[in-house]
C-alpha positions as CSV (number, residue, x, y, z in Angstrom):
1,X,-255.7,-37.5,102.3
2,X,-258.8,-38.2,105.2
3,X,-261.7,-35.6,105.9
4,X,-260.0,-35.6,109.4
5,X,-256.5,-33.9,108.0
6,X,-257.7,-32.0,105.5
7,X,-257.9,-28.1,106.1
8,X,-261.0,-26.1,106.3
9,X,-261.1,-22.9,103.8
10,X,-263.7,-21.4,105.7
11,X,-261.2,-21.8,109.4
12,X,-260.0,-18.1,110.6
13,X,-256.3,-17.7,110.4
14,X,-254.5,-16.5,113.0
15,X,-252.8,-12.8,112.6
16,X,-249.6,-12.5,111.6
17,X,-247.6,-10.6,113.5
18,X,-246.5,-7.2,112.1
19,X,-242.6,-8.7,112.2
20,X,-243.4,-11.6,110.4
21,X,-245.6,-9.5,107.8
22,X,-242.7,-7.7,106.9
23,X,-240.5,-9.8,106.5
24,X,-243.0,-11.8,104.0
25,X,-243.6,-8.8,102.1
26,X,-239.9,-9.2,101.2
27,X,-239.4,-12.7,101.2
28,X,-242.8,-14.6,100.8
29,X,-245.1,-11.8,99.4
30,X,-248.0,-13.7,98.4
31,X,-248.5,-14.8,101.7
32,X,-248.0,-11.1,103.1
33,X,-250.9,-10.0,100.6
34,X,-253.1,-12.7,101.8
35,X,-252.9,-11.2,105.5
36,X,-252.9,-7.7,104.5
37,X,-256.5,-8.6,102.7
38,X,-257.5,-10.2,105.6
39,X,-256.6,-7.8,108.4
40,X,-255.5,-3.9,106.5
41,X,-253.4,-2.8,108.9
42,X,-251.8,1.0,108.6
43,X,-250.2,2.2,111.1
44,X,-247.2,0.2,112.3
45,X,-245.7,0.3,108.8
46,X,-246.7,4.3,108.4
47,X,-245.4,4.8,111.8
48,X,-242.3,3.3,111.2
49,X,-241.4,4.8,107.4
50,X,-241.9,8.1,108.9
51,X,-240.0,7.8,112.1
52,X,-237.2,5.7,110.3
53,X,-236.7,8.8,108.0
54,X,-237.3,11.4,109.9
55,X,-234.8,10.2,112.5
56,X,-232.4,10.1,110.0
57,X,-232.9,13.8,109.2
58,X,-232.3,14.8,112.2
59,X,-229.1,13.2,112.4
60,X,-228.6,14.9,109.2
61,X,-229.1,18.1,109.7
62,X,-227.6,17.8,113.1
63,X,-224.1,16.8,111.8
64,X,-224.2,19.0,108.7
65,X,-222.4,22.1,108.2
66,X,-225.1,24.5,108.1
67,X,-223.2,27.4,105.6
68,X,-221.6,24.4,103.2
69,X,-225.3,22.7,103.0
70,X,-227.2,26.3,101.8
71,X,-224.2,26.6,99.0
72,X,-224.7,23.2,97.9
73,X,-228.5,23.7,97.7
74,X,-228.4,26.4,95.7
75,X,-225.6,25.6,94.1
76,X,-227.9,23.6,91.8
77,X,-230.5,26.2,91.3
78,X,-231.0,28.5,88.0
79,X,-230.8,31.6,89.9
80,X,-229.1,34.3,88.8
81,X,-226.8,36.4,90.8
82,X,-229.0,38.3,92.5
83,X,-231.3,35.8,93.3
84,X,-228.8,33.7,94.6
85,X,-227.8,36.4,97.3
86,X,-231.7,37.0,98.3
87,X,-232.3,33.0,98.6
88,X,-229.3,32.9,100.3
89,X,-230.1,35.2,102.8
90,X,-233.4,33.7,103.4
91,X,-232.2,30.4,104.4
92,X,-229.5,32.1,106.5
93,X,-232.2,33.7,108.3
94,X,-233.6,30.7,109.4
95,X,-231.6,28.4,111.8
96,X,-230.4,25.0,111.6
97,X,-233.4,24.1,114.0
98,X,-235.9,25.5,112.1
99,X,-234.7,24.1,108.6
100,X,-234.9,20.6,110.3
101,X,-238.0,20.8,111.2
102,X,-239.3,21.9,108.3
103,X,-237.6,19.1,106.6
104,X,-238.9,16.7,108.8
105,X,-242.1,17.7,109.1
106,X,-242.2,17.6,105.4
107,X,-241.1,13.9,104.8
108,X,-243.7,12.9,107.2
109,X,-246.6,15.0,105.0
110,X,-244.8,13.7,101.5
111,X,-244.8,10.2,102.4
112,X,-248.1,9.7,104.0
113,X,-249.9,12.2,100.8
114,X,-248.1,10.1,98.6
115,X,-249.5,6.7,100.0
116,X,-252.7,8.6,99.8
117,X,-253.1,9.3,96.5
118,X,-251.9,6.0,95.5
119,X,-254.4,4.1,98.1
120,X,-256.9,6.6,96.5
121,X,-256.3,6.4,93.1
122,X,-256.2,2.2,93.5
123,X,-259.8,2.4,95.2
124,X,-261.5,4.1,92.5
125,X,-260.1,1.5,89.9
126,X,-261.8,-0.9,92.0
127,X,-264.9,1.5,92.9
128,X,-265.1,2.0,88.8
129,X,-264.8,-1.9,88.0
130,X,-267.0,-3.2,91.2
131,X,-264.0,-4.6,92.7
132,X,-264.3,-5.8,96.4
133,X,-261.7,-4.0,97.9
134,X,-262.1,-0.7,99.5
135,X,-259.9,2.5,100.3
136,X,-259.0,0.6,103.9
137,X,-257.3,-2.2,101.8
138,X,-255.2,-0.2,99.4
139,X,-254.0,2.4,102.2
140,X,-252.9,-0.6,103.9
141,X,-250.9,-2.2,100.7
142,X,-249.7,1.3,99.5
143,X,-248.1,1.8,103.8
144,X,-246.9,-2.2,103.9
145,X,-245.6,-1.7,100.3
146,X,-243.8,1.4,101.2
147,X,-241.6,-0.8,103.6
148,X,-238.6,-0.8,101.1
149,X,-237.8,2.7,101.6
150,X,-236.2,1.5,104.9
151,X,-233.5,0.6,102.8
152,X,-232.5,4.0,101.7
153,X,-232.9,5.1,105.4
154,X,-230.5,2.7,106.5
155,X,-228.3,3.6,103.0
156,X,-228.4,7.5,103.9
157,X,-227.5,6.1,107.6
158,X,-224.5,4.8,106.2
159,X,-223.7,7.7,104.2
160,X,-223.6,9.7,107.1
161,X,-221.6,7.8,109.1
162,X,-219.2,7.6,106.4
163,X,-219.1,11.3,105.5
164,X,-217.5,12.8,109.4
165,X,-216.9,16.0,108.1
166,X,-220.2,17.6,108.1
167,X,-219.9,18.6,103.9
168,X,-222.6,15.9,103.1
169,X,-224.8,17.3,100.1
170,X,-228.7,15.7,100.6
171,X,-228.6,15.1,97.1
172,X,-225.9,12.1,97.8
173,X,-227.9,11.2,101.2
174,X,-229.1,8.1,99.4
175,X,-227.5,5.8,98.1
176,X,-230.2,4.4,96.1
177,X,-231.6,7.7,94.4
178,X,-231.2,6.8,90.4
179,X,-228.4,9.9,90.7
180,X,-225.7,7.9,93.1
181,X,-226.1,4.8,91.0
182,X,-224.4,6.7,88.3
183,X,-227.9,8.2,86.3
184,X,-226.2,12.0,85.5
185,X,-227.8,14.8,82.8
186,X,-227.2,17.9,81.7
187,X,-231.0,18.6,81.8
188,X,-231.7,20.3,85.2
189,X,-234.6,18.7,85.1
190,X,-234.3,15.3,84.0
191,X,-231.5,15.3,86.5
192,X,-234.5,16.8,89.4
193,X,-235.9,13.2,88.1
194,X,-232.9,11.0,88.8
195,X,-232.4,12.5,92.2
196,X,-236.0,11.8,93.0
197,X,-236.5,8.3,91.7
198,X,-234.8,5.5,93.9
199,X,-234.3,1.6,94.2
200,X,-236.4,1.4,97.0
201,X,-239.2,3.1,95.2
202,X,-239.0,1.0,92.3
203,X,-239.3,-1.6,94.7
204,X,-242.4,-0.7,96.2
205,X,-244.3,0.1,93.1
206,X,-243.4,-3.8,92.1
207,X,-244.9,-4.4,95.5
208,X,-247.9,-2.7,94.8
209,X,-248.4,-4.5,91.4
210,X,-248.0,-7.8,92.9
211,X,-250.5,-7.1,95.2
212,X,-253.1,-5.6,92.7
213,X,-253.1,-8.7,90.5
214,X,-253.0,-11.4,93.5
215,X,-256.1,-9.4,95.4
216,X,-257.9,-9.2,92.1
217,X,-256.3,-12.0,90.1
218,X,-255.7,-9.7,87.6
219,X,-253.7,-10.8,84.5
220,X,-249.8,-9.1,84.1
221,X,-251.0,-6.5,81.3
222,X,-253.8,-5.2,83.1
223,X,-251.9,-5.1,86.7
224,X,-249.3,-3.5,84.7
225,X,-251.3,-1.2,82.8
226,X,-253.3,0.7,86.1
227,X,-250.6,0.4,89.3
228,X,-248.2,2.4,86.5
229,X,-250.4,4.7,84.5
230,X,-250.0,7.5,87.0
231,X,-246.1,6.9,87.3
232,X,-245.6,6.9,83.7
233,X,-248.1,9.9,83.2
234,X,-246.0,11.9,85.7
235,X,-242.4,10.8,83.8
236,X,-244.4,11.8,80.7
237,X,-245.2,15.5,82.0
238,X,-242.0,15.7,83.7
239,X,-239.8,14.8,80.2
240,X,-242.4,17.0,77.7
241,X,-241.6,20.2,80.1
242,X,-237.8,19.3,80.5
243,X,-237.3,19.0,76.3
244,X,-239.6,21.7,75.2
């Protein structure tokens, strides 16, 4: 090949749009990684998982029959009797409205803490090992990463589209949560566990992995080793307290 054809490493590369970013992230993630590095962008994809979802509560708890869905949510508590009554009259006190919100404005504060503590926790691994990226980089992959959980939005869409009579238990709202693929126990909660982890997740923390050991051409045992520390320390805590 001529010095005239040949590409220059040191040429800028033209963004790529935020469409065509996410749809490498699921189809040609190595190249999504690269432009990520390049340009760690936040917003569009945090902007998006939290509408998406929250959107979908709404429809939720807009549809839902408001007396069926407090007996279904305590019907899986350890209350006793009288518990029961005063728990259920605390959520009857407050109205469909307010439950909502509260639900939606707490998806928007889980997701965004959560890619905070994982940006967070990424950056002081690299802080610690003299690593050049910073907090602005891994914010960015943990958001962009988090794109898969648009899947189980459009799932629990689905589900409520197929469910017209309003009895609809939030547990069953996805149909990628670990629990609807079949993953059942006795345990209350090991069972809390299957209803928390999904497909979608899974998917982004392989994200996340892929994009540690590309940015820092890390080997598989040591990507391995740091994206899933804190995800098998939390299993580990969860599991000791459910068996002892």
């Amino acid at each position: 090949m001529s010095a005239a054809t040949q590409e220059d490493p040191s040429a800028p590369v033209a963004p790529m749009s935020k469409t065509n970013l996410a749809l490498n992230l699921m189809t040609s993630p190595a190249e999504a990684f690269a432009e990520i590095a390049r340009r760690p962008s936040k917003l569009f994809p945090l902007l998006l998982i939290v509408t998406c979802n929250a959107l979908v509560l709404l429809w939720y708890f807009n549809v839902v029959d408001y007396n069926w869905y407090i007996d279904d949510v305590l019907s899986g508590s350890s209350l006793d009797e009288t518990e029961m009554e005063e728990a259920r009259e605390a959520m009857q006190s407050m109205s469909r409205t307010t439950m909502m919100s509260f639900a939606m404005l707490g998806s928007v504060v889980g997701v965004s803490v959560i890619f905070l503590l994982q940006a967070t926790y990424l950056s002081l691994i690299s802080a610690l090992r003299g690593d050049d990226y910073k907090f602005s980089h891994w914010f960015s992959l943990s958001c962009w990463a988090g794109l898969p959980f648009l899947l189980s939005t459009i799932g629990m869409a689905v589900t409520i589209i197929l469910s017209p009579n309003g009895q609809l238990s939030v547990y069953d709202l996805d149909p990628l949560a670990l629990r609807n693929l079949g993953m059942l126990s006795n345990n209350d909660s090991i069972q809390s566990l299957y209803n928390s982890i999904s497909l979608s997740m899974v998917w982004s923390v392989v994200l996340i992995l892929l994009g540690y050991r590309q940015w820092l051409a890390a080997g598989w045992l040591r990507s391995t080793t740091v994206v899933l520390a804190p995800y098998v320390l939390i299993i580990g805590v969860w599991a000791y307290f459910a068996f002892a």
